[in-house]
LUMFINU-379300 format. One record per residue (C-alpha): x, y, z; residue in one letter. Coordinates in steps of 0.02 Angstrom, whole numbers, padded with zeros to 5 digits, always signed. Example, Ala and Ser with C-alpha at 12.3 -4.5 7.8 and 13.67 -1.06 7.14 Angstrom:
+00615-00225+00390A/+00684-00053+00357S/
This chain:
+00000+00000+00000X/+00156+00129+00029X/+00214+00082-00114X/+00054+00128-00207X/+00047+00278-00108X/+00212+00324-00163X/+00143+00301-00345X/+00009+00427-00329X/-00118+00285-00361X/-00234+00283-00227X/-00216+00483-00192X/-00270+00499-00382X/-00425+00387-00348X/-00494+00483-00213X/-00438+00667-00290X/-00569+00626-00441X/-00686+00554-00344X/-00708+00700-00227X/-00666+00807-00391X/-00835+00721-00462X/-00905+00744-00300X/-00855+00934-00233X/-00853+01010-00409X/-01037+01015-00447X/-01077+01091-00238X/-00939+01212-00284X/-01009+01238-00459X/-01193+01261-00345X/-01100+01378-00204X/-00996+01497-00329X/-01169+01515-00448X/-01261+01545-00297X/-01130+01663-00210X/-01115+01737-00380X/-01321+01764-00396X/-01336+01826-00220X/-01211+01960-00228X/-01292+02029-00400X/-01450+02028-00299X/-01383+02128-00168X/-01277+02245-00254X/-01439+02276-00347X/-01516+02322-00175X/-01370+02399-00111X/-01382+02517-00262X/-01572+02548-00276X/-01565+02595-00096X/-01422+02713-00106X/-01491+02797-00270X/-01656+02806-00188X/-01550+02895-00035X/-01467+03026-00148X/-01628+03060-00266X/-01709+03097-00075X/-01541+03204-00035X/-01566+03298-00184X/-01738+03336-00182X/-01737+03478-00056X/-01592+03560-00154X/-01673+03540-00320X/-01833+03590-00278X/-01737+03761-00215X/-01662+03788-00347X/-01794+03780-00446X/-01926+03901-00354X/-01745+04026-00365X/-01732+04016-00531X/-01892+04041-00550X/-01926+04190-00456X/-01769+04271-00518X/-01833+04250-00697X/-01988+04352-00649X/-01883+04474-00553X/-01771+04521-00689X/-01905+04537-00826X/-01995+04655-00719X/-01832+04740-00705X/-01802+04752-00886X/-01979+04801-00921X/-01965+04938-00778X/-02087+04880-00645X/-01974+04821-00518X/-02030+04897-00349X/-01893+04851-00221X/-01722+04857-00319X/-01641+04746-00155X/-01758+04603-00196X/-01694+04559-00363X/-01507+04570-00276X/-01587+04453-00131X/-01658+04335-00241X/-01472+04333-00362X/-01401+04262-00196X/-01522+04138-00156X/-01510+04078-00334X/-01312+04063-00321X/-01322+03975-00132X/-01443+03861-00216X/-01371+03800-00381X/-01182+03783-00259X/-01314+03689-00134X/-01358+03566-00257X/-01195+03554-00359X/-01121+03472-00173X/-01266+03360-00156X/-01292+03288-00320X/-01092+03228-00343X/-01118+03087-00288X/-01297+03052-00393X/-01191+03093-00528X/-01055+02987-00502X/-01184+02811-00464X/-01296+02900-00626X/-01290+02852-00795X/-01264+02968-00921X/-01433+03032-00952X/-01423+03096-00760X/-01253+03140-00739X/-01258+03248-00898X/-01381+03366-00871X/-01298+03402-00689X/-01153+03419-00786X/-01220+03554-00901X/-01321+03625-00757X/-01164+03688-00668X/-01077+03757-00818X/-01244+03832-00867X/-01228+03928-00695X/-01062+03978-00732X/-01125+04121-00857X/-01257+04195-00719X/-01142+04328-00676X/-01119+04396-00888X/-01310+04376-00883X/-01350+04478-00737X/-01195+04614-00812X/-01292+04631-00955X/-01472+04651-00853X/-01405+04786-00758X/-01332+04886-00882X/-01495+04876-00998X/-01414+04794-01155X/-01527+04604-01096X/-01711+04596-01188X/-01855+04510-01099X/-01843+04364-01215X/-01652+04332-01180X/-01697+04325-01002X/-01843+04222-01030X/-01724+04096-01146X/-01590+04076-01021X/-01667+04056-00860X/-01797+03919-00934X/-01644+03831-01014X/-01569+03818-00845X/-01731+03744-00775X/-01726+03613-00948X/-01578+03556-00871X/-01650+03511-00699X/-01796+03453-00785X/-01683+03327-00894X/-01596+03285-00725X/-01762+03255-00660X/-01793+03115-00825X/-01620+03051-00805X/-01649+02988-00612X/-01812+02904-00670X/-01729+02804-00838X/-01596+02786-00710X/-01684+02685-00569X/-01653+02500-00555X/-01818+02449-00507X/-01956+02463-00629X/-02075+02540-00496X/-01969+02663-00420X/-01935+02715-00615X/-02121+02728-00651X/-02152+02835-00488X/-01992+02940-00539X/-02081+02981-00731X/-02239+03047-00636X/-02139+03173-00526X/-02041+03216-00693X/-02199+03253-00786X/-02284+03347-00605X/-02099+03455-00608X/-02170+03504-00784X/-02339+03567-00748X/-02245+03653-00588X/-02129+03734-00737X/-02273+03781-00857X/-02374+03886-00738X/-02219+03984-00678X/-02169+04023-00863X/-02346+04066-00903X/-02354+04194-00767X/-02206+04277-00813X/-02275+04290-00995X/-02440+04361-00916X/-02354+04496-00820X/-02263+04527-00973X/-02442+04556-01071X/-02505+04680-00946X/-02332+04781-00941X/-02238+04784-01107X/-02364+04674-01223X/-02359+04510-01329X/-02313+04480-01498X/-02402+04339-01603X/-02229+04214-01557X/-02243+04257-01376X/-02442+04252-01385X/-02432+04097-01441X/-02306+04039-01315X/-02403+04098-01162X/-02560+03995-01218X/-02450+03836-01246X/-02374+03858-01086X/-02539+03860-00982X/-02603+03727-01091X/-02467+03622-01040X/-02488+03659-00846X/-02687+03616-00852X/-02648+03473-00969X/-02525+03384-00870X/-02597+03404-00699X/-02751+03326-00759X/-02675+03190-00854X/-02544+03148-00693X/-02690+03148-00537X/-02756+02975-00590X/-02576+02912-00550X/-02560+03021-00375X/-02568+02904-00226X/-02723+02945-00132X/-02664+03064-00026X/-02578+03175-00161X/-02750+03168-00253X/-02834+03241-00099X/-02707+03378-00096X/-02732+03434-00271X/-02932+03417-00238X/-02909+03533-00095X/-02770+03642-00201X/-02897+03686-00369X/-03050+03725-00240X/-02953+03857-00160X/-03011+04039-00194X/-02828+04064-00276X/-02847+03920-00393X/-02998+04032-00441X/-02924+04202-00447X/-02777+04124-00554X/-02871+04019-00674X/-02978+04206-00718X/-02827+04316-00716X/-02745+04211-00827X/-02900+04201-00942X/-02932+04363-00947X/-02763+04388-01025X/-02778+04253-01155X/-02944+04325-01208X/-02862+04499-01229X/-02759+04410-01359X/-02567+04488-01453X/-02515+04660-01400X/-02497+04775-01224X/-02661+04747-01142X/-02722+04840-00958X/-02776+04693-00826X/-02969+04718-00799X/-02935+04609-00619X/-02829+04646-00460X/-02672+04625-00510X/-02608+04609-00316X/-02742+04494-00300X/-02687+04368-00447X/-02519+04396-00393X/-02546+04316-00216X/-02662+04180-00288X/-02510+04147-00415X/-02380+04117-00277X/-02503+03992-00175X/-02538+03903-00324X/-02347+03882-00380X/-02310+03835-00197X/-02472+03704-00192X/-02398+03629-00371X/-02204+03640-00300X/-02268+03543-00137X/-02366+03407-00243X/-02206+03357-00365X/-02102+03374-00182X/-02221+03247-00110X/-02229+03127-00251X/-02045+03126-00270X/-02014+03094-00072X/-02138+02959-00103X/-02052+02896-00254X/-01885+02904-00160X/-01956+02785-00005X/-02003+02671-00131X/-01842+02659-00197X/-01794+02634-00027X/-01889+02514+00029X/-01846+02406-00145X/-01672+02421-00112X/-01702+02338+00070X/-01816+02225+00014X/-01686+02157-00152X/-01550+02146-00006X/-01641+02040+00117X/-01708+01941-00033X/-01522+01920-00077X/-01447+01889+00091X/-01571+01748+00126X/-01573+01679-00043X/-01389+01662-00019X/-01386+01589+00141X/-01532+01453+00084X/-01409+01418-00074X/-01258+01393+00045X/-01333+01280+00175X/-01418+01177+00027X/-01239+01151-00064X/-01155+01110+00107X/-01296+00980+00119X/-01267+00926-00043X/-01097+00921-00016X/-01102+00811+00164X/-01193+00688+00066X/-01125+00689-00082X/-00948+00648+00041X/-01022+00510+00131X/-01075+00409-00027X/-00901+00430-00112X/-00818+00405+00042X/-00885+00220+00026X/-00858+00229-00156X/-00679+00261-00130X/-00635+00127-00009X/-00722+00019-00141X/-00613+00055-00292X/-00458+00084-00159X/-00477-00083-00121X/-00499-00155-00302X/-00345-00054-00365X/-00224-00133-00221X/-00266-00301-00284X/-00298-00287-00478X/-00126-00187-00479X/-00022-00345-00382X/-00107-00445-00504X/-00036-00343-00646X/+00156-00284-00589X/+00190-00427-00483X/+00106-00597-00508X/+00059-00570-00693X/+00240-00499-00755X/+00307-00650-00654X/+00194-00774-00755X/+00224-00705-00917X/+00417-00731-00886X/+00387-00901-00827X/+00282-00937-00980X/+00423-00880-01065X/+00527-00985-00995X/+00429-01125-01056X/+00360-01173-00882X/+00186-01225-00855X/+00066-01117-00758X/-00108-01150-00693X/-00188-00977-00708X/-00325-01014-00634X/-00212-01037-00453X/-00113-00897-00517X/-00249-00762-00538X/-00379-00795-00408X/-00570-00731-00457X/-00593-00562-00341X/-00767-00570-00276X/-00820-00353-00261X/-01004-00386-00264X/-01148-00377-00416X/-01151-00206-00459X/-01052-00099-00587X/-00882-00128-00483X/-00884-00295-00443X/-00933-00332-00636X/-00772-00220-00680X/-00665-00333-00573X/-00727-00476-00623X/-00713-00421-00811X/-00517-00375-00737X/-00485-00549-00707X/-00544-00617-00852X/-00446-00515-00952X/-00296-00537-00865X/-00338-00742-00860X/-00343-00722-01048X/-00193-00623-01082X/-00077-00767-00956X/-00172-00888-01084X/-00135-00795-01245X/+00060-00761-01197X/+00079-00948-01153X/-00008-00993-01346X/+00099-00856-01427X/+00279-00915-01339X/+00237-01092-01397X/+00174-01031-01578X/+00348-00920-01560X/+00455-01044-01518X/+00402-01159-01626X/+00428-01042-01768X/+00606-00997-01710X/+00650-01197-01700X/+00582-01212-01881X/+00648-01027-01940X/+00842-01100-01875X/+00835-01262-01914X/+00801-01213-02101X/+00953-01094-02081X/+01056-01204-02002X/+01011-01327-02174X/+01056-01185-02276X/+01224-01183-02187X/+01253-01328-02205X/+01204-01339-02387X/+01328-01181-02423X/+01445-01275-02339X/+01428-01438-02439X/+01418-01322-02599X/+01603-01186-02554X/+01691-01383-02538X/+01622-01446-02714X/+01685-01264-02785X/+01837-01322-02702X/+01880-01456-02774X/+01826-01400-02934X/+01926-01281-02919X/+02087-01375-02886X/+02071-01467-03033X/+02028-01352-03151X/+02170-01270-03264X/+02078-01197-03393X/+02054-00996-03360X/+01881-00975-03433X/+01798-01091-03343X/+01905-01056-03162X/+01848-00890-03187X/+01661-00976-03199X/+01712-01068-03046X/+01762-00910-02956X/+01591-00811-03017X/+01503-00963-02920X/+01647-00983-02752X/+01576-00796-02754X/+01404-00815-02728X/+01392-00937-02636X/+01500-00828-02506X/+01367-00708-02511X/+01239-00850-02487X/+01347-00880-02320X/+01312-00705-02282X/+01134-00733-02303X/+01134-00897-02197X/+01212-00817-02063X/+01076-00658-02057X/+00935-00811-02035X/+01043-00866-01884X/+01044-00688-01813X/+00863-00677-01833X/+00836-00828-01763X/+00925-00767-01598X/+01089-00875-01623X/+01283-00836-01693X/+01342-00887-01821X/+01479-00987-01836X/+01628-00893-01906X/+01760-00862-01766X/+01909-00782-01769X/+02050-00811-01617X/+02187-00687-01659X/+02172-00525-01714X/+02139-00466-01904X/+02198-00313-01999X/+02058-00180-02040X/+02125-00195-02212X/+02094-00376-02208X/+01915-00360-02133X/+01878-00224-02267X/+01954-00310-02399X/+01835-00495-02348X/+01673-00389-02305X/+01701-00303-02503X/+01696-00491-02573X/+01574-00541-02490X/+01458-00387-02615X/+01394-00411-02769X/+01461-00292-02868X/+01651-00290-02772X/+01716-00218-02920X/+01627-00025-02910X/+01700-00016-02730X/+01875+00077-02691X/+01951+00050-02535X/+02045+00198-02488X/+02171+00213-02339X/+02142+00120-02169X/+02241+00158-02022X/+02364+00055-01931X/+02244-00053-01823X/+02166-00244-01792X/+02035-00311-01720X/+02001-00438-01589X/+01956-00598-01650X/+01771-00599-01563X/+01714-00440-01668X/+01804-00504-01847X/+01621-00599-01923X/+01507-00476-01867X/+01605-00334-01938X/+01610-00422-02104X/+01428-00420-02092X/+01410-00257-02066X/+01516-00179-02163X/+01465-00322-02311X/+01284-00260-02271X/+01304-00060-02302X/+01432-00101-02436X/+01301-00207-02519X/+01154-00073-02480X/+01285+00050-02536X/+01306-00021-02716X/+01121-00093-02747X/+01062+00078-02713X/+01162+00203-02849X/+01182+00200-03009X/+01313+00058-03075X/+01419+00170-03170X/+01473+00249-03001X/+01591+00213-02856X/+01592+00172-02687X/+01712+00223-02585X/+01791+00129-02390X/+01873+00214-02291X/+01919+00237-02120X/+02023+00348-01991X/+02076+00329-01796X/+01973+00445-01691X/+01969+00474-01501X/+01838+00328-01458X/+01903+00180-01583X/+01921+00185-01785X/+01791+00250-01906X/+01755+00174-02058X/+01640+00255-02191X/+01551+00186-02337X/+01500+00327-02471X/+01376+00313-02616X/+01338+00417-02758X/+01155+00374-02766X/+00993+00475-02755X/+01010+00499-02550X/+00848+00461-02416X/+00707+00564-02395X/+00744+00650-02207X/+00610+00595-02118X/+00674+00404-02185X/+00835+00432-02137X/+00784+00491-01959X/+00672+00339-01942X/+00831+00232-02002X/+00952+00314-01884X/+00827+00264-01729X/+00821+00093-01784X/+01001+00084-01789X/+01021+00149-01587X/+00882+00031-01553X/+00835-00110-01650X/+00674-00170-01611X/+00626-00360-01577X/+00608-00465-01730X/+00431-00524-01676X/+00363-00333-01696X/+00470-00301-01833X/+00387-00476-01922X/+00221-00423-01855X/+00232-00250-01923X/+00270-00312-02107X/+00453-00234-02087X/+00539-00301-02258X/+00715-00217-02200X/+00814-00370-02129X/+00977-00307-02144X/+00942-00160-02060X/+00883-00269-01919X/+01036-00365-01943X/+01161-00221-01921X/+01073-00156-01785X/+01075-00307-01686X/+01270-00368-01717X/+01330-00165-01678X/+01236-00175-01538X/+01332-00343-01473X/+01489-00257-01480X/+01452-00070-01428X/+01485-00032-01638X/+01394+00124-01689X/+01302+00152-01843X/+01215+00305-01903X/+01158+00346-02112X/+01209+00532-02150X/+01171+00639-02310X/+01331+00601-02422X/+01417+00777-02517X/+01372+00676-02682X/+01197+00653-02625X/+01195+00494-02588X/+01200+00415-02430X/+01388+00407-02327X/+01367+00238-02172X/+01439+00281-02025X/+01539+00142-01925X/+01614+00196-01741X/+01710+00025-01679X/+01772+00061-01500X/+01930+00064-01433X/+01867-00086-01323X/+01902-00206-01479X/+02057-00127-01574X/+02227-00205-01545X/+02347-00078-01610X/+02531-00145-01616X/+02605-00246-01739X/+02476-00218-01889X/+02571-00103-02054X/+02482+00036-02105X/+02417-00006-02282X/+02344+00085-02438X/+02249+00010-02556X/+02285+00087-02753X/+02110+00181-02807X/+02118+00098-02960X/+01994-00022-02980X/+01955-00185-03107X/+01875-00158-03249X/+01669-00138-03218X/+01573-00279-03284X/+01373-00236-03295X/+01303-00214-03166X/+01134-00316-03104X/+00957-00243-03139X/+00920-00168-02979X/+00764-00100-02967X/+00795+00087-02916X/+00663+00193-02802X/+00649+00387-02756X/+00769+00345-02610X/+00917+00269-02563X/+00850+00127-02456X/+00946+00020-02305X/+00997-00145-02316X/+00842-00257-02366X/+00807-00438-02364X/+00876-00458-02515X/+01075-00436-02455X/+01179-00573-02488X/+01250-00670-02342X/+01345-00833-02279X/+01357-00928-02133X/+01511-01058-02173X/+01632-01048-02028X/+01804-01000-02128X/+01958-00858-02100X/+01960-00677-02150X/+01894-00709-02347X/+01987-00625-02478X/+01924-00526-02651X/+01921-00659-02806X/+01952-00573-02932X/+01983-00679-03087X/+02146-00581-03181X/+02103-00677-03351X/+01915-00616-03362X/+02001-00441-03376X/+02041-00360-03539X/+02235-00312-03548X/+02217-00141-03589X/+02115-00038-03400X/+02231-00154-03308X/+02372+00015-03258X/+02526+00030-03350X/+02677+00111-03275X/+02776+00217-03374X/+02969+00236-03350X/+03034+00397-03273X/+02855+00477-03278X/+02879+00555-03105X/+03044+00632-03149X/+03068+00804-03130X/+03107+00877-03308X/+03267+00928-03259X/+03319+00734-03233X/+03236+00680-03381X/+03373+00739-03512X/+03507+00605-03574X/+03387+00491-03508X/+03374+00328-03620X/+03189+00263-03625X/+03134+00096-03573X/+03043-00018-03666X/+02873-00059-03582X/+02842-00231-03498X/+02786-00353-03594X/+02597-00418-03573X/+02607-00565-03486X/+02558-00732-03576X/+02425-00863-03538X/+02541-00970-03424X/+02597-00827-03339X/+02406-00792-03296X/+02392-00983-03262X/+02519-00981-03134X/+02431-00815-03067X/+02268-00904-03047X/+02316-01058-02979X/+02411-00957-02834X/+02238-00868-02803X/+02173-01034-02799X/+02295-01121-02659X/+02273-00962-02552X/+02079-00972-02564X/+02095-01150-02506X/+02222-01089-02362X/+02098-00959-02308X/+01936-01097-02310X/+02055-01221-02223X/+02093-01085-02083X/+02248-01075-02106X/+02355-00909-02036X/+02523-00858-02095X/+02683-00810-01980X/+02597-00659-01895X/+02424-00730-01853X/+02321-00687-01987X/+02217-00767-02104X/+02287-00848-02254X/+02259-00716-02403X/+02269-00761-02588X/+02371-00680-02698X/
């Protein structure tokens, strides 16, 4: 259990179930937290907006009866029947106390306001900034009546549209509606105080048509409004307008005003008391001002009261949300707590079954032992429901996977007994087949047909090569074995005749170095392999070029082609398979065709050889060989250089050629016959006289040496016994080297 602690396992299992579990309470909590504090910021906001609209009332409502009465003031003034010339001054510093008064209290409306409120303010106190060039201009005479009458009923507009913007601004519907009545009440207040100042402006300087017309849509709109408005008064403000129009000053207003409008356009005398209808006029106005004061308090306590009402609605909605997702949650704990012991409990056991009993089967299996699965993996018994039928379903497949590795590692084995005992026939066969050639060989002095014999002595050395990759695949060595240690030359030299087409390959220098005996066959195979690969895959009219070079870590040899190269991603693919080569069952399974990749991989890996494919400057592909210090043997070998000239270059076989260059394939030529280092056959009487090389006398004299010099007749070409004798010494030294035989220094027999 610590150990499956240590793992994570168990801590995972019960982190997703109480993920499963505590995500959709939280989900319900942070929703419901979320939804309660939108409900009582909503009722933290409609009851501090219903706080300042009450705040503001009393200043708004003064400025508004100062505005007004200044705006009568001065047109008296201007029309020259002001009676107290310390009034209008009076009334000029109420107007300024008021509009500062307000200004103070409705900062913070504006700031809470949208813009339709927290313009108008806006305008409103830069509208009051040009009082003072207003009143300059009454004073000294050079204001008209209508200027007057324009300015200080724009500056009421804009308390008006302040008056609009808190209603459109309220967040409860209600409050709103309540808000729109005391607008349209704050315009029938407006109305009748513009329509007296045009009436006192019809008894003292006269109307014109424009301003006619203006007075009688001005009481229109007072009468109108007031009418349309008291079905929507609460009870109580209905009463007080009842009582308001059956006052005697309702009366005297209602015929003043009249009287006036039936004098129609021009400077008319008042047939009524003037001092009477100018009382009446200031009850009336302060009976109108008190009714849109009263509905707008009333307005504002509803606002209030919403706003209280939202946030208790809010805080107990919340705390009902909370205690139902802690209930939730408690339960929803309880349950998974059982859950989790549950599929604690089946985890422990399925997971010994799988890194600890089953691994241990499947080795013993194979091993070939027999095992009784049943015994070995118990049935776990975790009830009827959806768990115990996943554990039982658990053992069943793990019953059936014991019972399918046992089936497979007989099927395999059986295959690999058949796969090496047909290789081991082929062996043997090759073997039977190199000691016919032999004898042939011995007793056969005409050239034509030893050259025949040596075509055949050649191929079948590459069917050795083949032989021995079926043993490799097969999981055995091959037999070739090597005790003393061979020249790289030498190892080159037997891995290039060993290829098909040995001819197209030049061996260039090799350094001074040999090899333990141990690594000498496989490096013939590999090197045979990518030589092979190296000339199947470019054009047959090109080279390939051998060579190698001492380096810190052991001796590189490189094998270079001149063909069309490998795609990148191919050659990437390649290169892993090389560093790892993967096990010949997947590699069968898989429909893998490249043996001899497999092949290389798996005899470099034996001896810590490294192998990698590289883009070649030619664009073609240049093989990579790193053999390690671990198997060089350094002393006592001569450094040799093999001539770049090459035999004359018979045709080449029909390869079939692809976009690529491709790796070794199962089509490479191997051999398995247990001999020493082989040597290049290369029959001297199936080449032509004339691209064997010629040496010319004194040709690498300086011209300075050359003069007086007598020329030398060239050698003669030899003659058919003189190639006779050449052959048949190739011949005893290809027997020496089947025989095993090693000269004075340890090597393997070479021919000449």
């Amino acid at each position: 259990m610590a150990r499956l602690n240590r793992l994570g396992g168990s801590g995972t299992i019960q982190s997703r179930v109480l993920a499963i579990v505590l995500i959709p309470s939280i989900a319900i909590m942070v929703v419901g937290g979320a939804l309660s504090a939108y409900l009582a910021y909503q009722g933290v906001s409609t009851q501090s907006f219903a706080d300042n609209v009450r705040a503001s009332l009393g200043p708004s409502s003064r400025v508004i009866v100062a505005v007004q009465e200044e705006r009568r003031l001065t047109t008296l003034k201007l029309v020259g029947e002001a009676s107290d010339p310390g009034e209008i001054t009076r009334q000029r510093g109420e107007v300024d106390a008021a509009v500062k008064d307000l200004a103070a209290t409705t900062e913070a409306l504006a700031e809470e306001a949208s813009g339709e409120l927290s313009g108008p303010l806006q305008k409103l106190n830069k509208a009051a900034l040009d009082l003072p060039d207003l009143r300059n201009r009454v004073d000294q005479g050079s204001a008209t009546p209508q200027q007057v009458y324009d300015f200080y009923s724009d500056l009421v507009d804009l308390v008006s549209q302040a008056v609009q913007g808190i209603a459109r601004s309220a967040t409860d519907a209600e409050v709103g509606f309540e808000q729109m009545i005391s607008s349209e009440l704050f315009r029938s207040v407006e109305a009748q105080a513009r329509s007296h100042v045009l009436v006192e402006r019809a008894m003292t300087a006269g109307l014109d048509h424009k301003d006619y017309h203006e007075l009688a849509h001005q009481m229109g709109t007072y009468h109108e409004l007031i009418e349309t408005i008291v079905p929507r008064l609460t009870e109580v403000e209905r009463k007080q307008y009842a009582a308001l129009k059956a006052t005697p000053e309702w009366k005297t207003v209602v015929a003043g005003d009249d009287a006036i409008m039936a004098l129609g356009p021009g400077k008319h005398k008042a047939t009524f008391d003037v001092a009477a209808w100018e009382k009446s006029n200031r009850t009336v106005s302060g009976g109108l001002a008190d009714l849109y004061k009263a509905h707008s308090t009333y307005a504002a306590d509803l606002g209030t009261s919403s706003g209280s009402a939202v946030l208790t609605t809010s805080l107990v909605a919340a705390g009902l949300i909370l205690l139902i997702a802690v209930a939730a949650m408690l339960i929803a704990l309880r349950l998974s707590r059982k859950l989790i012991h549950r599929l604690t409990k089946l985890r422990v056991e399925t997971i010994d079954v799988a890194e600890n009993r089953l691994p241990d089967m499947v080795e013993r299996v194979g091993r070939g032992e027999k095992v009784d699965v049943e015994a070995e993996v118990p049935r776990i018994d975790h009830g009827d429901d959806e768990i115990g039928q996943l554990a039982a379903a658990f053992g069943d497949a793990q019953r059936t996977a014991v019972a399918a590795t046992a089936r497979e590692a007989e099927v395999r084995e059986g295959v690999r007994s058949v796969f090496l005992n047909i290789a081991h026939r082929s062996q043997v066969m090759v073997h039977r087949q190199l000691k016919v050639l032999d004898r042939a060989e011995r007793s056969e002095d005409d050239p034509d047909q030893l050259a025949l014999l040596f075509q055949l002595d050649h191929l079948a050395t590459r069917a050795r090569r083949n032989a021995e990759s079926l043993i490799i695949l097969g999981g055995k060595q091959p037999g070739r074995r090597w005790r003393n240690p061979v020249s790289l030359l030498d190892v080159v030299r037997s891995a290039v005749a060993e290829t098909e087409d040995y001819e197209r390959v030049t061996t260039g220098k090799l350094p001074q170095v040999a090899l333990e005996g141990a690594v000498i066959a496989d490096l013939i195979h590999v090197i045979a392999e990518l030589v092979e690969n190296a000339t199947a895959f470019s054009p047959p009219e090109t080279q390939v070029d051998v060579m190698g070079t001492l380096v810190a870590r052991g001796v590189v040899i490189e094998i270079e082609d001149q063909g069309l190269g490998i795609e990148e991603d191919k050659l990437e693919e390649f290169n892993r398979r090389l560093q790892s080569p993967p096990d010949f069952g997947v590699m069968a399974l898989s429909g893998e065709s490249r043996i001899g990749l497999f092949v290389v991989a798996r005899l470099a890996a034996q001896h810590g050889i490294k192998v990698a494919l590289r883009e070649s400057i030619y664009g073609g592909v240049r093989a990579v060989v790193l053999v390690p210090n671990s198997v060089l043997v350094r002393d006592g070998v001569p450094d040799t250089e093999v001539p770049a000239a090459r035999a004359e270059q018979r045709p080449a076989p029909q390869v079939e050629r692809t976009s690529g260059h491709l790796p070794v394939d199962a089509t490479s030529t191997v051999d398995t016959m247990p001999h020493s280092a082989p040597t290049q056959r290369i029959p001297m009487s199936s080449l032509p006289a004339e691209p064997l090389a010629r040496r010319e006398p004194r040709a690498t004299l300086a011209p300075q040496l050359r003069n007086g010099a007598q020329p030398v007749e060239p050698a003669p070409m030899p003659t058919p016994e003189r190639s006779r004798a050449t052959m048949s010494a190739f011949q005893r030294g290809t027997r020496r080297a089947r025989a095993g035989e090693q000269d004075s220094n340890g090597r393997p027999a070479e021919g000449t």
